[in-house]
N, C-alpha and C positions, 0 to 999 in steps of 0.2 A: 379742137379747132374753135375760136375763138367766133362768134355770131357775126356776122356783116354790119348786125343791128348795133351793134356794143357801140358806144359814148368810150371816144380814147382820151386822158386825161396829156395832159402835159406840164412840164416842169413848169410852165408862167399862169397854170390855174390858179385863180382867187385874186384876188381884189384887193391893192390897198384903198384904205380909209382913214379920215381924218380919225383923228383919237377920241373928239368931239362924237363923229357919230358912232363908234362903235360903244362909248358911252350909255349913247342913249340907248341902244339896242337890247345893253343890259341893263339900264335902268330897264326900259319895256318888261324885262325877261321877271325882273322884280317884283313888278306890279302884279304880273298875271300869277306869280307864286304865291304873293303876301296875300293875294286873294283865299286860297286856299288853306293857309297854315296862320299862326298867330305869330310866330316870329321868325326872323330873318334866320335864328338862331338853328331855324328847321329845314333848310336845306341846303346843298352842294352851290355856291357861289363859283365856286370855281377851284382850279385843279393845278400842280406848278410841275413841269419838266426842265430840269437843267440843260442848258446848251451841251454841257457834253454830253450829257443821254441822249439826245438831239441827233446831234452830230454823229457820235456812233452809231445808229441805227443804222442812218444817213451812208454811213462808209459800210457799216455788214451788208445792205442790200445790194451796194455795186452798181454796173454801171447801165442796170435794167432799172433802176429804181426811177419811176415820174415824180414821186413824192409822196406822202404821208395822209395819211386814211385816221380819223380821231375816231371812233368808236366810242358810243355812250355804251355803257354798260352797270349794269345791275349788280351787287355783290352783297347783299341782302334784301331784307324788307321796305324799308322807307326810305322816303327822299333825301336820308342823310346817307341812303348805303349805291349814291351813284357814282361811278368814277368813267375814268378814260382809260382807255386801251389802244396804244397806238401804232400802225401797223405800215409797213414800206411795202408801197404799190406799184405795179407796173402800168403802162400807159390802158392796160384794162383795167383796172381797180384790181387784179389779182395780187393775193398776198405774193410778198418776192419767195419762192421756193414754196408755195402753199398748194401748188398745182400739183393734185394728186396723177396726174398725165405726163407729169416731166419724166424724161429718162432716169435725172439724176436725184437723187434724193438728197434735200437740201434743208439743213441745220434753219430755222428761221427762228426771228425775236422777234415782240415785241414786248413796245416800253408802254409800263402800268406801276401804279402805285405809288404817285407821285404827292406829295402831302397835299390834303384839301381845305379850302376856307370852306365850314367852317373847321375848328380845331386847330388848323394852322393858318392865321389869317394875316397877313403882314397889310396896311393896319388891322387889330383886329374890330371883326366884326361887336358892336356894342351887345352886349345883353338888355334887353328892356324890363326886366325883373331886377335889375340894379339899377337903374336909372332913376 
């Protein structure tokens, strides 16, 4: 059973934003990295999932799904080995079929490993040792 206390999610959670400010949010996100490392060239900018891996998910989880959970995740050592793991939630944040209490046991996916800037960077990111 599910706590009284639990935070329910629903399909119209999250926020749009102009493009302007989520911009800047990753500019921010920049600043406080470049702090730490000498080039850009040294960490996960960002991560790409295709609409229809999207969408599939989207239709395996049915019609419990609230929406999508991004999970940062670790798959080595350094800030080059972070990626996404993405997972179809129910209005708890429960993985859909993850509840090890369901009667049914249920097949569940999620979407991961989707190419990362840097190494696949549409534009690419510059090298500062070629510059």
């Amino acid at each position: 059973m599910i706590p009284d206390v639990a935070k329910e999610f629903n399909e119209a959670d999250g926020e749009f934003i102009p493009t302007s400010a989520g911009k800047e949010q990753i500019k921010a996100r920049f600043a406080v990295l470049n702090k730490r490392v000498k080039s850009p060239r040294e960490f996960i900018h960002s991560q790409f999932f295709g609409k229809k891996r999207l969408l599939e998910l989207l239709d395996k989880a049915g019609d419990d799904c609230a929406g999508l959970k991004f999970n940062f995740a670790q798959d080595g050592d350094t800030d080059l080995d972070i990626s996404l793991v993405i997972e179809a939630v129910d209005k708890y944040g429960i993985v859909i079929g993850g509840n090890p209490l369901a009667k049914a046991a249920v097949v569940t996916y999620s979407l991961a490993n989707g190419p990362r800037c840097p190494k696949t960077c549409i534009p690419p990111v510059p090298n500062p040792d070629e510059e």
